[in-house]
PAZAPA-4460 file (N, C-alpha, C; in steps of 0.05 Angstrom, whole numbers, plus 32768, in hexadecimal, padded with zeros to 4 digits):
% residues 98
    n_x    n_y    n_z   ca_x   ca_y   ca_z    c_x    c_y    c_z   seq   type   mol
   81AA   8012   7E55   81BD   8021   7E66   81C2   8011   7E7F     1      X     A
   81DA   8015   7E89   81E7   8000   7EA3   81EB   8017   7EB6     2      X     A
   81DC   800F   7EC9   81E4   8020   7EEB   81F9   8014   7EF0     3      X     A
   820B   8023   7EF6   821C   801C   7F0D   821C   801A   7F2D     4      X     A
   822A   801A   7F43   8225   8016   7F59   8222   8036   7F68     5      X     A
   8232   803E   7F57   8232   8057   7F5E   8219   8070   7F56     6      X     A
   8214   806E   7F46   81F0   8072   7F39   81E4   8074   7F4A     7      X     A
   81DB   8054   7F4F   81D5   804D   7F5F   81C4   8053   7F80     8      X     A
   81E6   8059   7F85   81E5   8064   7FA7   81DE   8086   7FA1     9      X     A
   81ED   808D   7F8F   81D9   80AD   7F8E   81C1   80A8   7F8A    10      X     A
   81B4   80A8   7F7D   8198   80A4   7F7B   818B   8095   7F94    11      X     A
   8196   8086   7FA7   8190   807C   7FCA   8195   8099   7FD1    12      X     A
   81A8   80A6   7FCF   81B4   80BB   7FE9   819A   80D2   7FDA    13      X     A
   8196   80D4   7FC2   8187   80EA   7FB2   816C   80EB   7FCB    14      X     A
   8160   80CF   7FBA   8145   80C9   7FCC   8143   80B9   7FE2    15      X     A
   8153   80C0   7FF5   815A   80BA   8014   8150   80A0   8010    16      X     A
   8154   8091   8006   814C   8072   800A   8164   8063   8019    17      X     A
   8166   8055   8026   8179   8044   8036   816E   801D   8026    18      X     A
   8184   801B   8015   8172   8002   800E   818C   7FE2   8010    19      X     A
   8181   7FD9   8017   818E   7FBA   8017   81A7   7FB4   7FF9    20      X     A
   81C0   7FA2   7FF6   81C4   7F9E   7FDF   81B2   7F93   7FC7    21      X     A
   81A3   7F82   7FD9   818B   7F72   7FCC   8179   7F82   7FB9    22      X     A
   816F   7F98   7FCB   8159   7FAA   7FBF   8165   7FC2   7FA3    23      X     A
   8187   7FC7   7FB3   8196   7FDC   7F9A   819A   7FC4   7F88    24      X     A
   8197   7FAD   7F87   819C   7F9E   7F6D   817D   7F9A   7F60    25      X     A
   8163   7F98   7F69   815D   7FA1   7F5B   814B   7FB6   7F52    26      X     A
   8155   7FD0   7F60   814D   7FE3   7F5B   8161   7FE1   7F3E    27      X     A
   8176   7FDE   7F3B   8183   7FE9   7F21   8182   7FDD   7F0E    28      X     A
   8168   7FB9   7F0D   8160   7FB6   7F02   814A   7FB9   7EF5    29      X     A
   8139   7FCC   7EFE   811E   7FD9   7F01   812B   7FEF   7EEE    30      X     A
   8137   8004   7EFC   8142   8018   7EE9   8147   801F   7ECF    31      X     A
   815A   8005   7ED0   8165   7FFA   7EB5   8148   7FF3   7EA8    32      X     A
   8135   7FE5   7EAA   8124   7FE3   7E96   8114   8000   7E94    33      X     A
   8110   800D   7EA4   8101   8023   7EA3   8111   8038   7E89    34      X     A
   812F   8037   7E92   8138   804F   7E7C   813A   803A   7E5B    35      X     A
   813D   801E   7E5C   8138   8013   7E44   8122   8012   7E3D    36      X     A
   8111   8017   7E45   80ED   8019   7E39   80F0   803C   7E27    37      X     A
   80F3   8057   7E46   80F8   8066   7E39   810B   8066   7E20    38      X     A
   8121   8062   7E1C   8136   8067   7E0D   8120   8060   7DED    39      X     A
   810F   804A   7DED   8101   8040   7DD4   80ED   8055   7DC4    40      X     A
   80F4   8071   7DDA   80E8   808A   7DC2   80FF   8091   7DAC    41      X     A
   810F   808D   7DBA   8126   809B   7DA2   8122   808A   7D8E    42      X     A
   8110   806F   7D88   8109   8062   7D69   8101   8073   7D5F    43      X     A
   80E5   8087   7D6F   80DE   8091   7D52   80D6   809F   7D44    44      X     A
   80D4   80A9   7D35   80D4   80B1   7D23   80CD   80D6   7D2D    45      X     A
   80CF   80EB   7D38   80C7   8100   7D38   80D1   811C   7D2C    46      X     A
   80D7   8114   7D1C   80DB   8131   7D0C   80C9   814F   7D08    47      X     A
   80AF   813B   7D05   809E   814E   7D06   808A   814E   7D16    48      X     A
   8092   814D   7D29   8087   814D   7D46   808C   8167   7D57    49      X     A
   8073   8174   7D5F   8079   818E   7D68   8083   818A   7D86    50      X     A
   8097   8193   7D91   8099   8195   7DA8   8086   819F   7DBD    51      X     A
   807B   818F   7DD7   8064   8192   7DE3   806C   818E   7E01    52      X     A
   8056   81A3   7E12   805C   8198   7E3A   8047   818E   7E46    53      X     A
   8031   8186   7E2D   801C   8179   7E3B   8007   8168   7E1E    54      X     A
   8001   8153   7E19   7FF5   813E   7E04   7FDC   8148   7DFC    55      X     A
   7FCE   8155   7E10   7FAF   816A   7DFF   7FBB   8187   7E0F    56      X     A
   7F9D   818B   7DF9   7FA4   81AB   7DF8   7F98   81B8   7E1D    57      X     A
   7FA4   81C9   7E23   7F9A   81CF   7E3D   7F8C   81F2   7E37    58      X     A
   7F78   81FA   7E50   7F76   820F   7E4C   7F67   821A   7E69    59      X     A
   7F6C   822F   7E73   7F5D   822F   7E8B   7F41   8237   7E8C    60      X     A
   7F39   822E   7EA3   7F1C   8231   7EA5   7F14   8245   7EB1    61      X     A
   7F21   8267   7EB3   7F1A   826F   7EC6   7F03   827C   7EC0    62      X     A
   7EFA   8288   7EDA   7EE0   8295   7ED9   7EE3   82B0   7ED1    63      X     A
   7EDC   82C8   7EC9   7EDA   82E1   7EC7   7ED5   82F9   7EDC    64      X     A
   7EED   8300   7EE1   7EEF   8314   7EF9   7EDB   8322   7EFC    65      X     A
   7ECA   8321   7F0A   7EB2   8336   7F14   7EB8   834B   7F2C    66      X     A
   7EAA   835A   7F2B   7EA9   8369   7F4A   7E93   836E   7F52    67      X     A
   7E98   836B   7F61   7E79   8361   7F7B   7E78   8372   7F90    68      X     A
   7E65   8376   7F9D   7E66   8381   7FBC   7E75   836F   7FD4    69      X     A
   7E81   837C   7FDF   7E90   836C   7FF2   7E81   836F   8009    70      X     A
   7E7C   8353   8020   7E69   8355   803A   7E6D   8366   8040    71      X     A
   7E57   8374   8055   7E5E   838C   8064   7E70   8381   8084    72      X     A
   7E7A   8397   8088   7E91   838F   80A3   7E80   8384   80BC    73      X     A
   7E6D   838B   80BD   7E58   8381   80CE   7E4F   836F   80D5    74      X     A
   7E45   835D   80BE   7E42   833F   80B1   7E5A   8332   80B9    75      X     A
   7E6E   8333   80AA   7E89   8325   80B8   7E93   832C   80CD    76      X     A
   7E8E   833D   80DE   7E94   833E   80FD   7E86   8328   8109    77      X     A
   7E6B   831F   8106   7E5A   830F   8102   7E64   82F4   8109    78      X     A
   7E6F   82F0   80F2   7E75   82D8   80ED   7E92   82D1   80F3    79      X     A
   7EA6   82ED   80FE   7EBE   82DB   8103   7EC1   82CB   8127    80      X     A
   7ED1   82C3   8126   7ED5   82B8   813E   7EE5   82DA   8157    81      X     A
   7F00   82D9   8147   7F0A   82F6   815C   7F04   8309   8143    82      X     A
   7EFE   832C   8141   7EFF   833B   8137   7F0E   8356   813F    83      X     A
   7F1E   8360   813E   7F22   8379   8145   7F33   8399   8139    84      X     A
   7F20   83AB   8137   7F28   83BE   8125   7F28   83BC   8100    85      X     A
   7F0F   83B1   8100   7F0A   83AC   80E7   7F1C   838D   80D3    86      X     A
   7F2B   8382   80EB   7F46   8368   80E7   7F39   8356   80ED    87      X     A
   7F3C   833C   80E7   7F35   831C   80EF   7F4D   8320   8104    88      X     A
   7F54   8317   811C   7F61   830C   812C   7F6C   82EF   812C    89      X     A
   7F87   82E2   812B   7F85   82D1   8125   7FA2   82C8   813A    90      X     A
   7F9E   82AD   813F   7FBF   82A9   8152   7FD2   82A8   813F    91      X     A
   7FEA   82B6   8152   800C   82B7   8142   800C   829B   8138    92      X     A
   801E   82A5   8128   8023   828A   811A   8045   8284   8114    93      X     A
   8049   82A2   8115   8067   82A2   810F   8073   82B3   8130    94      X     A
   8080   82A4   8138   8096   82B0   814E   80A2   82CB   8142    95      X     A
   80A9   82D9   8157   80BA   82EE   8154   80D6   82EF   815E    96      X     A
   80E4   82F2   8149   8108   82EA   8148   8117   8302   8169    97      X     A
   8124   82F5   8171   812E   8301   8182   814C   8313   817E    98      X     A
***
């Protein structure tokens, strides 16, 4: 497949690259081999090839929801830095719109 110049410069303007003629020549020679490597799946052969979004099998690892006692308010008063009215205190973080 052949980039054009125009390709090209979208894919500069896409990924904010600012690049020399030197470098867009051979970035679109770089390209060009990258989509001719890809293109060499369409050899072969998959008919019976199941369609897939990942090469092994995945599965998660989670742990099993328990319920537990939660610290007493006491303990974490303890340990926070500001506390007040049973709240962690914490600095704004978001402004308030005028």
């Amino acid at each position: 497949m052949k980039f054009d110049e125009n390709v090209i410069n979208k894919v500069c303007e896409l990924s904010r690259l600012e690049l020399t003629p030197q470098e867009k020549q051979e970035f679109t020679m770089q390209l060009e081999d990258i989509i001719r490597y890809v293109e060499k799946i369409n050899e072969l052969d998959t008919t019976n090839v199941q369609p897939a979004d990942h090469i092994v099998p995945l599965s998660n690892v989670f742990r099993d929801d328990t319920v537990n006692e939660s610290l007493p308010v006491q303990e974490v008063q303890k340990i926070a830095p500001q506390f007040e009215k049973n709240h962690f205190v914490v600095p704004r973080i978001i402004e308030e719109m005028e």
